[in-house]
C-alpha positions as CSV (number, residue, x, y, z in Angstrom):
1,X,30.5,-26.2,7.4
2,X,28.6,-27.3,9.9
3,X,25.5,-26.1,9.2
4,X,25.6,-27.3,5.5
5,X,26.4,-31.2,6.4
6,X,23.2,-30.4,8.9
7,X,20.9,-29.0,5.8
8,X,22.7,-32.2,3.4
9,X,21.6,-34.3,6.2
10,X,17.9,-32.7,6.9
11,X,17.5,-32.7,2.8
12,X,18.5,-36.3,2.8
13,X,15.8,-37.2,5.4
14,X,13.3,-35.4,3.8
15,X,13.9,-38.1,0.8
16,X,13.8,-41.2,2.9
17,X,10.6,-43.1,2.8
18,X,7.7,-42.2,5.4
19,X,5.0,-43.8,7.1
20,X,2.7,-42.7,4.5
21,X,4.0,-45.0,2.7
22,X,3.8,-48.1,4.6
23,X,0.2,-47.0,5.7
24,X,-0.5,-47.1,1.4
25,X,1.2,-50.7,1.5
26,X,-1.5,-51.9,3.9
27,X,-4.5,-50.4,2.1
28,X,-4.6,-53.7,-0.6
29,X,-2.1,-56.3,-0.3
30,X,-4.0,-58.3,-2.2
31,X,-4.3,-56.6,-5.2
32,X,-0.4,-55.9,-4.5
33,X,1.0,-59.0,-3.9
34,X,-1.0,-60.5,-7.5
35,X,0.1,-57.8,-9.8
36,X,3.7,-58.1,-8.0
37,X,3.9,-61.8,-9.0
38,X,2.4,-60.5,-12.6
39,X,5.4,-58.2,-13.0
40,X,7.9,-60.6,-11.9
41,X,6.3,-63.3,-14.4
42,X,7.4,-60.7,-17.2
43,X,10.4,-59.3,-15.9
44,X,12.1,-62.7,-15.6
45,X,12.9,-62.9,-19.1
46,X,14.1,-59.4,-19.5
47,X,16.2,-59.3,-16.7
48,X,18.2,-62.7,-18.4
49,X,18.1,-61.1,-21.9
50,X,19.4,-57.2,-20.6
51,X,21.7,-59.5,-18.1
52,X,23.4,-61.2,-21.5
53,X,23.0,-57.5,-23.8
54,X,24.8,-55.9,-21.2
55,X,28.1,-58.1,-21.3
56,X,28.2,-58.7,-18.0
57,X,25.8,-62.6,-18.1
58,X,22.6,-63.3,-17.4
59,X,23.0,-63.9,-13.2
60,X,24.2,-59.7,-13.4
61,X,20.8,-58.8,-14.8
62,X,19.0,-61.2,-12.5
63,X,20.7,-59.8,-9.5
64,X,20.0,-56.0,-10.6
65,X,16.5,-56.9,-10.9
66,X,16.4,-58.1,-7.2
67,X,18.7,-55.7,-5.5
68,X,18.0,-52.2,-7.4
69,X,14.4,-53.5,-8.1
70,X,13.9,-53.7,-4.1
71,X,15.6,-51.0,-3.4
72,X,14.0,-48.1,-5.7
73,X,11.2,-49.6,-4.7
74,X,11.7,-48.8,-1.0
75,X,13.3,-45.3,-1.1
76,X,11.6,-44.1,-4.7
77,X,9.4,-41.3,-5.6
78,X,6.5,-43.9,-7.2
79,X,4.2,-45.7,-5.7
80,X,4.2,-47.7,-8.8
81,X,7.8,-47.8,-10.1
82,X,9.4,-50.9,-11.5
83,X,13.0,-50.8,-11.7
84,X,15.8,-53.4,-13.1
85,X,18.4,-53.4,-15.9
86,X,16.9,-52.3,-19.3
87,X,17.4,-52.2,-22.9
88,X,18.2,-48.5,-22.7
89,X,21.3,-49.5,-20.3
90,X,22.6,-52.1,-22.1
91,X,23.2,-50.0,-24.9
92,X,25.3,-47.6,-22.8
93,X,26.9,-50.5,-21.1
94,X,28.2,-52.4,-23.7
95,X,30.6,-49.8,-25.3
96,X,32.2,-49.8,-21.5
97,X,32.0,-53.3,-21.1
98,X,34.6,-53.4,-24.5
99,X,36.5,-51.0,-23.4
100,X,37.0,-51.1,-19.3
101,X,35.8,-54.6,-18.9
102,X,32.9,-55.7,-16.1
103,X,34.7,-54.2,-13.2
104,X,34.1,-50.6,-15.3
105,X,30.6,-51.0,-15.6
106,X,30.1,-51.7,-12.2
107,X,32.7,-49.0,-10.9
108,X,30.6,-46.7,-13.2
109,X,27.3,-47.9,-11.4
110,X,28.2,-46.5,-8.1
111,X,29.9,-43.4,-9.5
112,X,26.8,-42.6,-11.2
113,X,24.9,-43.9,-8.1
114,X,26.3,-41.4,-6.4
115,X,25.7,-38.4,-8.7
116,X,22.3,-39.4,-8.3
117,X,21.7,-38.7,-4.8
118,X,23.2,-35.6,-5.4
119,X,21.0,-34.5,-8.3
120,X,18.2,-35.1,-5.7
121,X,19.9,-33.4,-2.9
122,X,20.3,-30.4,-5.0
123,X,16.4,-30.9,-6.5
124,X,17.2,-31.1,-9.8
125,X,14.6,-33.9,-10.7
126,X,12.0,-30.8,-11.6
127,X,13.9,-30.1,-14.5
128,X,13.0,-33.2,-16.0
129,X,9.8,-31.9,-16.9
130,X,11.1,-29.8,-19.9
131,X,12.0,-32.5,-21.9
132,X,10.4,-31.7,-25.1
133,X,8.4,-34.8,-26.6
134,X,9.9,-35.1,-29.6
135,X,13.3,-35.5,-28.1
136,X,11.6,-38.5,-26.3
137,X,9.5,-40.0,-28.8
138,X,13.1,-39.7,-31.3
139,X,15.0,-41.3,-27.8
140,X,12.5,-44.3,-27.5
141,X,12.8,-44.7,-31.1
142,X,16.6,-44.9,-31.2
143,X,16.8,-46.7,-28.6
144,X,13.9,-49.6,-29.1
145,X,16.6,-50.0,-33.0
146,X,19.5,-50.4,-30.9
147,X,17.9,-52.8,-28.6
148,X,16.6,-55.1,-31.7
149,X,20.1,-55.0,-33.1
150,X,21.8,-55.9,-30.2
151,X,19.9,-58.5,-30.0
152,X,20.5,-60.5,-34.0
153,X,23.9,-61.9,-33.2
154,X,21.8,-64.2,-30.8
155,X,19.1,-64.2,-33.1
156,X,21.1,-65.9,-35.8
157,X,22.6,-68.2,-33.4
158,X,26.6,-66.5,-34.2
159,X,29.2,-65.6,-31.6
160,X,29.0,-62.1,-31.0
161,X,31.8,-60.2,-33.4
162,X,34.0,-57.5,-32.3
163,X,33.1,-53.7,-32.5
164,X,32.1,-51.3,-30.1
165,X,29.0,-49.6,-32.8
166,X,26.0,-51.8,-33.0
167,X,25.4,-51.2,-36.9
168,X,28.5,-52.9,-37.3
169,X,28.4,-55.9,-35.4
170,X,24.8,-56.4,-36.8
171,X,26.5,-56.6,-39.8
172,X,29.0,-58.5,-39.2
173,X,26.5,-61.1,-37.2
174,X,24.7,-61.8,-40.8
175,X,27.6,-62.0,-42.5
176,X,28.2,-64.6,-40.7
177,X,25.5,-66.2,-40.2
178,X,25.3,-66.1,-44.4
179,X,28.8,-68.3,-44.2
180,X,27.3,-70.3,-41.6
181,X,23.6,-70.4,-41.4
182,X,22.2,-71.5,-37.9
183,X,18.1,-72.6,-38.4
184,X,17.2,-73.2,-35.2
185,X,18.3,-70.3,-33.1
186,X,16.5,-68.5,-35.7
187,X,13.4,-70.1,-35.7
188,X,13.8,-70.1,-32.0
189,X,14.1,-66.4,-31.8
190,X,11.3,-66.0,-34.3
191,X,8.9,-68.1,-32.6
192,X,9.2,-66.6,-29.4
193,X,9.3,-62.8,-30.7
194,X,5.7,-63.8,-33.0
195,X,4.8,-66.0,-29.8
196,X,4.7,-62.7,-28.1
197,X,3.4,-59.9,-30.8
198,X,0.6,-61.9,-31.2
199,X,-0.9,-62.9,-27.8
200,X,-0.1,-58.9,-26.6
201,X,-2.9,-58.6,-29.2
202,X,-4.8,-61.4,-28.6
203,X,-5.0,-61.7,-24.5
204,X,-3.1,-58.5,-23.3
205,X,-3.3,-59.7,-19.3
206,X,-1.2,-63.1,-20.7
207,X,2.5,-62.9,-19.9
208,X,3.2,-64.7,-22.8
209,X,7.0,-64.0,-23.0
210,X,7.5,-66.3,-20.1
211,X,5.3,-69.0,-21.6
212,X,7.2,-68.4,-24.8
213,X,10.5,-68.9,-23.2
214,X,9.3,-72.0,-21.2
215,X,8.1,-73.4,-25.1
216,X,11.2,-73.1,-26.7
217,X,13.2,-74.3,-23.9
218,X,11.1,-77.5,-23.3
219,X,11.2,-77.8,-27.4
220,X,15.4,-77.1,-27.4
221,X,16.0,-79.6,-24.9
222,X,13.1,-82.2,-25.9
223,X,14.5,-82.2,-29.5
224,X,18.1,-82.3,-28.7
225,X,18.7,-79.1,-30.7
226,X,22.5,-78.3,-29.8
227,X,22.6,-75.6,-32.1
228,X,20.7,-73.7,-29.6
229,X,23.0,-72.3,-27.1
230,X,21.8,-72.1,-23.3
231,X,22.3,-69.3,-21.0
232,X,24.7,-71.6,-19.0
233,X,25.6,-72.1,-15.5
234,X,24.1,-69.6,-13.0
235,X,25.0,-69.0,-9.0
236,X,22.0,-70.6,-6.6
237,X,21.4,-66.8,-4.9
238,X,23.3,-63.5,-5.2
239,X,26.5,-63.1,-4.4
240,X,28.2,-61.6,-0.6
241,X,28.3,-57.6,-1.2
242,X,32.4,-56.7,-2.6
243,X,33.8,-54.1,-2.9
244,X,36.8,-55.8,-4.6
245,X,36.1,-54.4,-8.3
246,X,36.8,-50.8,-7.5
247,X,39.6,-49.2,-8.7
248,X,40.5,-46.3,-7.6
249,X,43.2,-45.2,-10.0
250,X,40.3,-45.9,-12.8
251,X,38.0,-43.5,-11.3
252,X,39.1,-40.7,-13.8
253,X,38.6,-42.9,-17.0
254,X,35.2,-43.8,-15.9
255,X,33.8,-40.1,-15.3
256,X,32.3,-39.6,-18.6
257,X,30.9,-43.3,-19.1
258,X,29.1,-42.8,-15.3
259,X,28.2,-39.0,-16.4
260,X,26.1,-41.1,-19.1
261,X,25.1,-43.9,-16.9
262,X,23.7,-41.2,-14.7
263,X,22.0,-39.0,-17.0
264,X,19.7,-42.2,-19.2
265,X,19.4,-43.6,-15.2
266,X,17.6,-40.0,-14.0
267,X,16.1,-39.5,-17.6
268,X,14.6,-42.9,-18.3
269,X,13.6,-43.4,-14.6
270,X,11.9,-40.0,-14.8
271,X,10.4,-40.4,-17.9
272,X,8.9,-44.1,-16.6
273,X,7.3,-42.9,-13.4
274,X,5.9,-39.8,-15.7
275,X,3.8,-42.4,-17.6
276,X,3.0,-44.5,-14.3
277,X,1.3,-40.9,-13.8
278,X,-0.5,-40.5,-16.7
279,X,-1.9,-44.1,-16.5
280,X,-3.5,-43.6,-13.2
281,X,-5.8,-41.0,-11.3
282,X,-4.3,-39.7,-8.0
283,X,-0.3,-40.7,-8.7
284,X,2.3,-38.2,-8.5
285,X,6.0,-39.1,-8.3
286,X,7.8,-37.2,-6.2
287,X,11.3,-36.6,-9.5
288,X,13.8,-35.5,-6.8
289,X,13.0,-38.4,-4.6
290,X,12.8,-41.1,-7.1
291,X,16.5,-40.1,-8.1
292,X,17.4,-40.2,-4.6
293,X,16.1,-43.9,-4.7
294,X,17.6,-44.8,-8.1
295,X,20.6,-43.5,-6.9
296,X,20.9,-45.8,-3.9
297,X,19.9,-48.9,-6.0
298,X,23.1,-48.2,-8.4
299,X,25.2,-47.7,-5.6
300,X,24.3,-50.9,-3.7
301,X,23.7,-53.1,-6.6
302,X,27.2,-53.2,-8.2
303,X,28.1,-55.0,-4.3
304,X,26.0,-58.0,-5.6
305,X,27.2,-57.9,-9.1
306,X,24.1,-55.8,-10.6
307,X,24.2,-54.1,-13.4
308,X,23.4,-50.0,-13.5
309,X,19.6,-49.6,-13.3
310,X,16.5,-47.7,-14.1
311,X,12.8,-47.1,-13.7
312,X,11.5,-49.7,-16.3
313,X,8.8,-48.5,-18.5
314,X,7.4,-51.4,-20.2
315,X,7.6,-53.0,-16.7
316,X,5.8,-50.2,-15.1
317,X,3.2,-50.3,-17.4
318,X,2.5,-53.4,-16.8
319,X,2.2,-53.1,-12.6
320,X,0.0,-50.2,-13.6
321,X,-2.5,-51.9,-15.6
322,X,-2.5,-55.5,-13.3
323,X,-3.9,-53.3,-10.3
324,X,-0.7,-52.4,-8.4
325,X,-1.9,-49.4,-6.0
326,X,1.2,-48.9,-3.8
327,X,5.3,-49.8,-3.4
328,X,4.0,-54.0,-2.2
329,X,3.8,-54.8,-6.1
330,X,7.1,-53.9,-6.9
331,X,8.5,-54.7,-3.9
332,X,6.9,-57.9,-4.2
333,X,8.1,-58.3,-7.8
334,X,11.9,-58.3,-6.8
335,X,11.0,-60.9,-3.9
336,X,10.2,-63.3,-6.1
337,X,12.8,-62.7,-8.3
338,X,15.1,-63.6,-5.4
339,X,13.1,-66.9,-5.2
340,X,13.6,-68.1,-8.3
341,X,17.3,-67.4,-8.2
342,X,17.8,-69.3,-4.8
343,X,15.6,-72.2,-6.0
344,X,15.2,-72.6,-10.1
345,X,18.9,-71.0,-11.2
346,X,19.1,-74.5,-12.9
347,X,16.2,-75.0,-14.6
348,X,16.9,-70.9,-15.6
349,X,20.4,-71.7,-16.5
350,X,18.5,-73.9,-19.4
351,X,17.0,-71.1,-21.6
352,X,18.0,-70.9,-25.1
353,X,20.2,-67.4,-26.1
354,X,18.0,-67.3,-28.9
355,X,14.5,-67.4,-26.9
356,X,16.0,-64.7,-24.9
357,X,17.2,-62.8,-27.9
358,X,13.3,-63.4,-29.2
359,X,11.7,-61.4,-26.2
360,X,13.9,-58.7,-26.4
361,X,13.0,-58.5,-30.2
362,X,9.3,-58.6,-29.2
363,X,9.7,-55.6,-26.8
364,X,11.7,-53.5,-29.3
365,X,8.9,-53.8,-31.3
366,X,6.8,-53.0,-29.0
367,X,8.7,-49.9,-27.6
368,X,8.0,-48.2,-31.3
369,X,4.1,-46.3,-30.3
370,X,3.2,-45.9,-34.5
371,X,0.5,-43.6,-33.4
372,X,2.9,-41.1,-31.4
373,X,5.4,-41.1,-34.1
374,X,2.7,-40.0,-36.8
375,X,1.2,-37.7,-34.8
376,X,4.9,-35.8,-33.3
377,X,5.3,-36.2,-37.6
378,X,2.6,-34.4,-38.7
379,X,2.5,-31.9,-36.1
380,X,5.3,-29.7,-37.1
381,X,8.3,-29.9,-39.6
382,X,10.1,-28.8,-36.6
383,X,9.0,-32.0,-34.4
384,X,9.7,-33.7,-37.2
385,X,13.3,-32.6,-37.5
386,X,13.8,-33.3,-33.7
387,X,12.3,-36.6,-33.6
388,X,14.5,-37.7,-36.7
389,X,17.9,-35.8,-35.5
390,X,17.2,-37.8,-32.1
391,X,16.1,-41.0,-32.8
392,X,19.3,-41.1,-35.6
393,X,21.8,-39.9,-33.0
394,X,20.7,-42.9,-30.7
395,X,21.4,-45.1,-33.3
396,X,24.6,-43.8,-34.9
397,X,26.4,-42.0,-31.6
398,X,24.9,-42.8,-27.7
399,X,22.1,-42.0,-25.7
400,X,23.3,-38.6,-24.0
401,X,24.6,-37.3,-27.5
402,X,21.5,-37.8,-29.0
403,X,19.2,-36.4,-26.4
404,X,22.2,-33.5,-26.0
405,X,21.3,-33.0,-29.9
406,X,17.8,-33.1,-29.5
407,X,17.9,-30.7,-26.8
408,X,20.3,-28.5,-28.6
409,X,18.0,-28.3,-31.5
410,X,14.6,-28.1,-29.8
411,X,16.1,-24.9,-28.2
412,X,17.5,-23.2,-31.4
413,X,14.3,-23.9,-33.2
414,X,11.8,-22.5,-30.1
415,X,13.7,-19.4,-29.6
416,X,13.7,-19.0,-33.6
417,X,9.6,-19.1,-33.4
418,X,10.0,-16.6,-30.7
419,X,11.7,-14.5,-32.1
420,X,9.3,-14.6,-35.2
421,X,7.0,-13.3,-32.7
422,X,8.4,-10.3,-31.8
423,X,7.2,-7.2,-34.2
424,X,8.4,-3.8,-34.7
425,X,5.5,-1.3,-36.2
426,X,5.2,2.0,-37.1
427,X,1.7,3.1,-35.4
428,X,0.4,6.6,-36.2
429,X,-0.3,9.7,-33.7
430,X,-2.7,10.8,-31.9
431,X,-4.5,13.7,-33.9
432,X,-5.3,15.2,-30.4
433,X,-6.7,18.9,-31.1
434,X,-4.4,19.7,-33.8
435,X,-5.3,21.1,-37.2
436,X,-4.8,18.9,-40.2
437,X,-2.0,21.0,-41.2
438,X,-0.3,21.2,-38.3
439,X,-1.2,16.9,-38.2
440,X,0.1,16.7,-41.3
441,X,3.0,18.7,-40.5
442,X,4.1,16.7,-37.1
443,X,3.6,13.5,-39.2
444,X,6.4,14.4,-41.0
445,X,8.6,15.1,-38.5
446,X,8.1,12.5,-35.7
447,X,7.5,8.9,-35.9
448,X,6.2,6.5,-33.1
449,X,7.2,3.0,-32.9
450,X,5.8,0.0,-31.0
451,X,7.6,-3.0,-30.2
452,X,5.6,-5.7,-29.3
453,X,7.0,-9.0,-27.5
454,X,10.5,-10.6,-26.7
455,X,13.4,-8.4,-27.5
456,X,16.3,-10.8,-26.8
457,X,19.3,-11.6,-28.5
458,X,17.3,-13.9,-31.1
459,X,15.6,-11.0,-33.0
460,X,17.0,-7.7,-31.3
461,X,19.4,-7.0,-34.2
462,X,16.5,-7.3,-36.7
463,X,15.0,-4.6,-34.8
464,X,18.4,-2.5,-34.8
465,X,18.6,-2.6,-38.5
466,X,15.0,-1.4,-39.0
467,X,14.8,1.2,-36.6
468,X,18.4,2.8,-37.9
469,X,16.9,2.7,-41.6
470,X,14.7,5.2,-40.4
471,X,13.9,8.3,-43.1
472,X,14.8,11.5,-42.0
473,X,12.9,13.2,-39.4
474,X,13.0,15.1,-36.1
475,X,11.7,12.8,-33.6
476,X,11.4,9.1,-33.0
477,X,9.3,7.7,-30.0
478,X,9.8,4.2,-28.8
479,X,6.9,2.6,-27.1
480,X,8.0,-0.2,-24.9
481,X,4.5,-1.0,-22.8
482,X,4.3,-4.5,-25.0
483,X,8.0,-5.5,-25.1
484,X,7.0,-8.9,-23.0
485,X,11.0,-9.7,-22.1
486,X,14.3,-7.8,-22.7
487,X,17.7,-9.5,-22.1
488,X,21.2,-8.0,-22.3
489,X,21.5,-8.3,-26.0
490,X,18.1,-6.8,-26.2
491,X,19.3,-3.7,-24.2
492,X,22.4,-3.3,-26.0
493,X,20.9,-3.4,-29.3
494,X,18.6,-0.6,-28.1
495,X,21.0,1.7,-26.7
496,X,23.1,1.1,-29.9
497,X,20.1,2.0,-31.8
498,X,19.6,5.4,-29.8
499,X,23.3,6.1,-30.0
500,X,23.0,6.1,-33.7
501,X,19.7,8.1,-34.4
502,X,21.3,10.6,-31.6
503,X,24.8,10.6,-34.1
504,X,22.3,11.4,-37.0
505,X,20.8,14.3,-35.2
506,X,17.7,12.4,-34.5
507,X,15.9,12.9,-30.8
508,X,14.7,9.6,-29.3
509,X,12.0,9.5,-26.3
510,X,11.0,6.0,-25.1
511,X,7.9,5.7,-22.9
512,X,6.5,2.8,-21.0
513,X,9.6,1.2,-19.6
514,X,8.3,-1.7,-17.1
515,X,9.9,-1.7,-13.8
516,X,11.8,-5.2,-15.0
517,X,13.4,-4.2,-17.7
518,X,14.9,-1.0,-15.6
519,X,17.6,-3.2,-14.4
520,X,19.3,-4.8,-17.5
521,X,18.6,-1.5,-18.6
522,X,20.9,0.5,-16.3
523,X,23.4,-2.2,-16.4
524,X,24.3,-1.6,-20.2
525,X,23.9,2.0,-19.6
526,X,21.1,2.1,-22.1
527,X,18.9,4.0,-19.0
528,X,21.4,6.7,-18.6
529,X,21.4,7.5,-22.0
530,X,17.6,7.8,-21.9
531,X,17.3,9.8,-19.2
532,X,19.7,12.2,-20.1
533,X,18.3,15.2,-21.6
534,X,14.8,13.6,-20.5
535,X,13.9,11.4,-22.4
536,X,12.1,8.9,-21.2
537,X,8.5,9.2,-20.1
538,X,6.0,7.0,-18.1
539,X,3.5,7.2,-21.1
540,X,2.9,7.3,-24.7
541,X,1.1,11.3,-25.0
542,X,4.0,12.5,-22.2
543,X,6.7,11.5,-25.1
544,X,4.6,13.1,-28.1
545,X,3.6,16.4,-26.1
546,X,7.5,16.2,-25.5
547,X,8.1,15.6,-29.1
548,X,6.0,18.4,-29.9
549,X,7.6,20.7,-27.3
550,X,11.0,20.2,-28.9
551,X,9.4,20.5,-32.8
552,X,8.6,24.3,-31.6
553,X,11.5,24.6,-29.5
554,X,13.4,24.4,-32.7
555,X,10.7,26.6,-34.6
556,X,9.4,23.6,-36.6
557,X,5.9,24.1,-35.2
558,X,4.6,27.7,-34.3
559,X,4.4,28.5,-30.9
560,X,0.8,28.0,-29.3
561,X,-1.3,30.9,-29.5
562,X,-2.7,31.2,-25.6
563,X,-6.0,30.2,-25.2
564,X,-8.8,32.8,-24.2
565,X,-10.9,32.5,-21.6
566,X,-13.8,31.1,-23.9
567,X,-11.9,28.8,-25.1
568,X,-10.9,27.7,-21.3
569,X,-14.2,27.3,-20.8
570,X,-15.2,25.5,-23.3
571,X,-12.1,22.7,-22.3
């Protein structure tokens, strides 16, 4: 017991930020410290608008993007992570929110907190890497529809209606917004989504979102528009750390809800720091380590009120491209967030739902890469299937489902194009020295066979029926050099096959049996059966000069006349 709390503790260690990484802090604050500022221009916004998605107010989105933003930032495995509450969140936090109220979600953020250290403890961030794309591309799809519906009862300036699936609250929210039509929030919303589309195009390095947002704010409060509700009242600075929302009696209810919250936390924070990657030359997160930090953000975060969190991508992106080189940008980002809830929370408290609503619009939109989708499209219909399946499951069920679905049928489809790829020929012998009537004559009675790739459970009973319809003859070689993997199923099928050519009075020799496929093998009792009566052989010409032993054995074949000494010579 000991010495596993040691190895827990030495693993744990091994996670924890090193000097390496406050040497790479010092190489350009500079650069840092401006694209840190950049990030938490743009992040400001979202944080407010995920805050008031997620059910629990806009000061619970602030406070996850100061708390879980600092701390991922600190014990993560990127250099150039930005983490905070997202869209992708909010969409599994709102069904919880309706059901277990805002002491559930954050119960479920330190459950799945925790499950996240242990995923990194037990290195399973590695696996990540298997994600197929179209499950991803079909997830970022689903979920940038989800976040753009959440986001039209603000739009449309309505109360939010009751229903726990966001296809029918959206249309509930325009049915009542037909009955009682609210203008401004909509043109509001509107503005500030265009406001944003537009200048991305236009001047990319412009955080326009938080211009927009300071527009229509200024233009609600100039103009006196009531109809465009506020944020409301926020706290000047985070709340003390309390632990008085957990419930312990709870716990059980809220397994599966932080089983989700845990898997879209690794898989979306995973999935962020991969692009960080791609965007830069030199970067390499460290998966295991960057869910140990996300794991310690969600557990501390909930203290202060904070939402669940993840590695943010549009966020990240954005560090990335302003210059940020180490952990000082995002580290800087979250700072500054703190600062403007100690000293602005009032002037914040004065943004309109509806500008909010109009960001978070804008970055649905922008979530959607048109280019990816056509290209996962036309690649193969089986993409295609996946991205579809995925990015409808996100919409109609929840996140894990649909990547659960995805995964599900991205496996069924890869070992069916496998399978297509294993063959089973009939290759002709060796004429050797024989005569062509005695060619001709061992033609008939032994036939060699070749099987060439997987033989697994997806197409071994294809092979089974094939080799069983085989015509009457004396012999039947099996030539296994080529088989590249054999499973269980795979070795059953074969020994099934042997059993019933043996029942028909049929001899089987196999040759080239790889040293790999000995053990599954012998533990089906498929290499017994072989080697009984010897029948198996290290090569190919072993098994036919065996097949023709046994041909004149049983007087098919005359025996060989002895050779003279000429003829000796001669060889």
């Amino acid at each position: 017991m000991t010495s596993q709390i040691s190895r827990v503790w030495a693993r744990i260690v091994a996670l924890s930020p090193a000097r390496a990484d406050l040497a790479a802090m010092r190489r350009d604050p500079r650069r840092d410290l401006l694209a840190g500022l950049t990030v938490a221009v743009v992040a400001l916004p979202l944080a407010l608008g995920f805050g008031v998605s997620s059910g629990l107010g806009a000061e619970a989105g602030l406070a996850t993007a100061v708390v879980a933003g600092a701390l991922a930032a600190l014990f993560g495995g990127s250099n150039l992570q930005v983490s905070g509450p997202t869209g992708a969140m909010t969409v599994v936090l709102a069904p919880i929110v309706a059901e277990h109220g805002p002491t559930g979600v954050l119960t479920a953020g330190v459950m799945a907190g925790v499950m996240l250290v242990a995923l990194a403890v037990l290195r399973a961030g590695r696996s990540m890497r298997y994600l197929p794309a179209p499950v991803v591309e079909g997830f970022t799809l689903g979920i940038a529809c989800v976040i753009g519906l959440q986001q039209v009862p603000n739009a449309l300036g309505v109360a939010k209606p009751e229903g726990d699936r966001v296809l029918v609250v959206t249309w509930r929210a325009v049915e009542d917004f037909v009955r009682s039509p609210n203008w401004t929030a909509l043109g509001l919303a509107a503005a500030v989504a265009v406001v944003m589309l537009v200048g991305a195009r236009w001047r990319p390095t412009v955080p326009f979102s938080i211009l927009a947002v300071i527009a229509a704010t200024v233009v609600a409060k100039a103009a006196g528009l009531d109809a465009a509700k506020p944020i409301g009242d926020l706290p000047r600075g985070l709340p003390a750390p309390s632990l008085s929302f957990l419930d312990l009696g709870a716990l059980g209810s809220l397994l599966a809800p932080a089983v989700a919250v845990a898997a879209l936390a690794a898989l979306e924070s995973l999935l962020s720091a991969s692009v960080a990657d791609g965007m830069t030359v030199g970067q390499r997160h460290d998966p295991d380590r960057e869910l140990f930090g996300q794991g310690l953000a969600n557990i501390i975060a909930p203290l202060f009120g904070g939402v669940p969190a993840t590695g943010a991508i549009a966020r990240t992106a954005v560090n990335v491209r302003t210059g940020a080189s180490s952990r000082l940008a995002s580290l800087t980002h979250a700072v500054i967030l703190a600062g403007i809830v100690f000293a602005a929370a009032p002037l914040v408290s004065k943004i309109p739902l509806a500008a909010l609503a109009g960001v978070l619009l804008a970055t649905a939109v922008r979530m959607i890469e048109v280019g990816s989708l056509k290209a996962m499209a036309k690649a193969t219909r089986s993409d295609a299937l996946i991205l579809v399946l995925t990015a409808v499951a996100t919409l109609a069920l929840d996140l894990v489902y649909a990547v659960i679905i995805g995964l599900t049928v991205a496996g069924a489809l890869a070992l069916r194009a496998v399978a297509k790829q294993a063959r089973f020929d009939q290759v002709p012998l060796d004429r050797g020295d024989h005569g062509a009537e005695e060619h001709a004559l061992l033609a008939e009675h032994i036939v060699a066979y070749r099987i060439d790739g997987p033989l697994f459970f997806a197409a071994a009973h294809r092979f089974l029926l094939e080799l069983t319809e085989v015509a009457d003859v004396r012999v039947v070689i099996l030539r296994l050099s080529r088989v590249s993997t054999m499973d269980a199923t795979g070795a059953l099928v074969l020994k099934d096959a042997v059993e019933k050519l043996r029942r028909r009075g049929i001899v089987v020799l196999v040759s080239g049996i790889r040293p790999g496929q000995r053990q599954v093998l012998d533990s089906v009792g498929a290499l017994d059966l072989l080697r009984h009566g010897g029948r198996e052989y290290a090569t190919t010409p072993e098994a036919i000069q065996a097949a023709h032993e046994h041909l004149r054995t049983a007087g098919v074949l005359p025996a060989r006349k002895p050779r003279t000494s000429s003829e000796e010579a001669l060889r």
